[in-house]
Backbone bond lengths (Angstrom), bond angles and torsions (degrees), N, CA, C in turn:
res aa  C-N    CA-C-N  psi(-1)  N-CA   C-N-CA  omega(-1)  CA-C   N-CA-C  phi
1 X - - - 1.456 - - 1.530 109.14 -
2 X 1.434 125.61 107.63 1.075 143.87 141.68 1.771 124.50 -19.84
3 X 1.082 121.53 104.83 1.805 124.79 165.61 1.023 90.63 -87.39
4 X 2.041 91.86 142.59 1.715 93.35 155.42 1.142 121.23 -88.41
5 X 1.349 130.59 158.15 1.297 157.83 176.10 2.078 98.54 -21.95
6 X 1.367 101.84 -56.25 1.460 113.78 -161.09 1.791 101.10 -76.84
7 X 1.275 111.18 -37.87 1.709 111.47 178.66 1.596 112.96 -54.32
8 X 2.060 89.89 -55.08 1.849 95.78 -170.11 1.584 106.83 -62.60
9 X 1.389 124.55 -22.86 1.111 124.32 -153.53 1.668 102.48 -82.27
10 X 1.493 134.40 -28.07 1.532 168.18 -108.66 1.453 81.67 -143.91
11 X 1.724 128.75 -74.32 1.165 131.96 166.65 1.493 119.99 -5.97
12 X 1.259 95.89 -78.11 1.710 138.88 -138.97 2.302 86.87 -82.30
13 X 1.395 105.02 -53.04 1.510 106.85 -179.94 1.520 108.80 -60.44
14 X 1.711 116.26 -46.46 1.199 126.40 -173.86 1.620 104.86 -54.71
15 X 1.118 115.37 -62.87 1.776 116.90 -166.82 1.811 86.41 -59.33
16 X 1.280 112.76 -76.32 1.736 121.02 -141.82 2.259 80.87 -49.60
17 X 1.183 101.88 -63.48 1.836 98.30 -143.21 2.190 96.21 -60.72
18 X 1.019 108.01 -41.79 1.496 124.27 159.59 1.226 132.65 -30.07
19 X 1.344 101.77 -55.44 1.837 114.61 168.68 1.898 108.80 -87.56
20 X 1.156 101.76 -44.19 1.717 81.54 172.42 1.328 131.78 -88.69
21 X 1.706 114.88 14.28 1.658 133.25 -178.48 1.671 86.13 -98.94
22 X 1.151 112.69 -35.04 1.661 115.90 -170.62 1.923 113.40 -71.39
23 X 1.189 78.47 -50.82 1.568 89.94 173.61 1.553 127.09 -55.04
24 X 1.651 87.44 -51.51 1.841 111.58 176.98 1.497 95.31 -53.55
25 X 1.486 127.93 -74.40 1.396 111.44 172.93 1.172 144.92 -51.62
26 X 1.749 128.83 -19.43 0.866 149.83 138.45 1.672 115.98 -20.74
27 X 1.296 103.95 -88.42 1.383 126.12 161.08 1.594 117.48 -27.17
28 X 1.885 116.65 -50.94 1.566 93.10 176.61 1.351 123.14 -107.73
29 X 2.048 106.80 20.37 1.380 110.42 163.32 1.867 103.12 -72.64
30 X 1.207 103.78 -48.38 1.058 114.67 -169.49 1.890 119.61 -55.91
31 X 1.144 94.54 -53.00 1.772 107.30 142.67 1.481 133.02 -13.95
32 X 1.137 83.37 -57.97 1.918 108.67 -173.41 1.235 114.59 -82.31
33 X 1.495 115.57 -19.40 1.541 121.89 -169.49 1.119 124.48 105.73
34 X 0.960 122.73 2.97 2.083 136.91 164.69 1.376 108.84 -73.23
35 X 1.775 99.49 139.72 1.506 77.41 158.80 1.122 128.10 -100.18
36 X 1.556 118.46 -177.28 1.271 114.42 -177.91 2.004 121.52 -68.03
37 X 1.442 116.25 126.96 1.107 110.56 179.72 1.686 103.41 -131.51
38 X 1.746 81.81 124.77 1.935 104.62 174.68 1.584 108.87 -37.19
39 X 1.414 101.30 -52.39 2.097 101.17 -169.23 1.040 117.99 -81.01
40 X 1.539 122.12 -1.36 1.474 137.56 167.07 1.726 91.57 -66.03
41 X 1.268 118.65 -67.14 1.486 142.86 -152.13 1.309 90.80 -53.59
42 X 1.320 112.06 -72.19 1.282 120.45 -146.01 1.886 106.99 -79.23
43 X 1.643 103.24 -19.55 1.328 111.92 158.34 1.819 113.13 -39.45
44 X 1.555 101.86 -63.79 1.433 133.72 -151.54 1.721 94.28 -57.19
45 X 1.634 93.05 -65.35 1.293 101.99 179.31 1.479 144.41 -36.58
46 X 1.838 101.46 -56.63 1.473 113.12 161.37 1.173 122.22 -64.66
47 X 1.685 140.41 -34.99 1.440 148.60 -179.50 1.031 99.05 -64.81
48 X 1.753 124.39 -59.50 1.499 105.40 -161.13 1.684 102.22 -93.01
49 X 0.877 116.45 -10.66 1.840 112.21 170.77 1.262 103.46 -60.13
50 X 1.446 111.06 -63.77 1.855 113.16 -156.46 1.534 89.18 -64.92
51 X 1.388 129.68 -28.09 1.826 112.47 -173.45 1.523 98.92 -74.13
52 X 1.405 130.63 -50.38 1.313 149.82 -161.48 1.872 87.51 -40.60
53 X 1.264 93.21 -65.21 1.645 120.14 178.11 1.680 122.14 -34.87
54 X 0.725 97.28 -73.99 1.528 120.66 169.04 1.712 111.53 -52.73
55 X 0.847 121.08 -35.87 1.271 135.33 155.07 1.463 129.62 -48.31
56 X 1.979 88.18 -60.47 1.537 92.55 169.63 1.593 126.57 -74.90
57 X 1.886 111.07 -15.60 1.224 88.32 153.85 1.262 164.94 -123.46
58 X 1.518 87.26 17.48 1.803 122.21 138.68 1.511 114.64 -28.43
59 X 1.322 94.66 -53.24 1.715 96.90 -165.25 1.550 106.37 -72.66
60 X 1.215 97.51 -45.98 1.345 97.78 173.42 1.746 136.75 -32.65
61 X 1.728 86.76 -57.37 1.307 121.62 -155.41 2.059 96.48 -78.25
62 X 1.641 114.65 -28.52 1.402 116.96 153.36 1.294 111.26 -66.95
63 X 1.049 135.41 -65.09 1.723 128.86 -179.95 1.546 100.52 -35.11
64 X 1.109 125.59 -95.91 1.496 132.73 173.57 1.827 100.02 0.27
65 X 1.356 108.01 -74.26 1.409 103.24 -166.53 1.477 102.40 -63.07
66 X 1.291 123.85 -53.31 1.660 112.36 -167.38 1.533 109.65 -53.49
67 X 1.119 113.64 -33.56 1.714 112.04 -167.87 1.596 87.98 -73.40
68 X 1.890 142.03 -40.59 1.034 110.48 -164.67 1.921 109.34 -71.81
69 X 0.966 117.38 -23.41 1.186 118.28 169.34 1.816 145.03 -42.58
């Protein structure tokens, strides 16, 4: 089974930009003297992934059109 181009791509931004925006905050709650909390994380993770995401396939989806032009 074949992904399209625009899912894997949405995928691929969601995990990578998601887990290291999650972490990064993770890291300077933890910094500060908080402790670490999973539903913070996993908050961090899905919000800014699925935007990260959505983004990437926006961007995409303009490239695509300008090049047919």
């Amino acid at each position: 089974m074949e992904i399209k181009p625009t899912i894997k791509r949405f995928l691929i931004r969601f995990f990578i930009a998601g887990l290291l925006y999650a972490s990064f905050m993770a890291w300077f709650s933890y910094s500060e003297g908080d402790p670490f909390h999973i539903w913070r994380f996993l908050f961090n993770a899905i919000f800014f992934g699925g935007f990260m995401g959505a983004v990437g396939v926006w961007e995409q989806k303009a490239l695509l059109k300008y090049n047919k032009k």
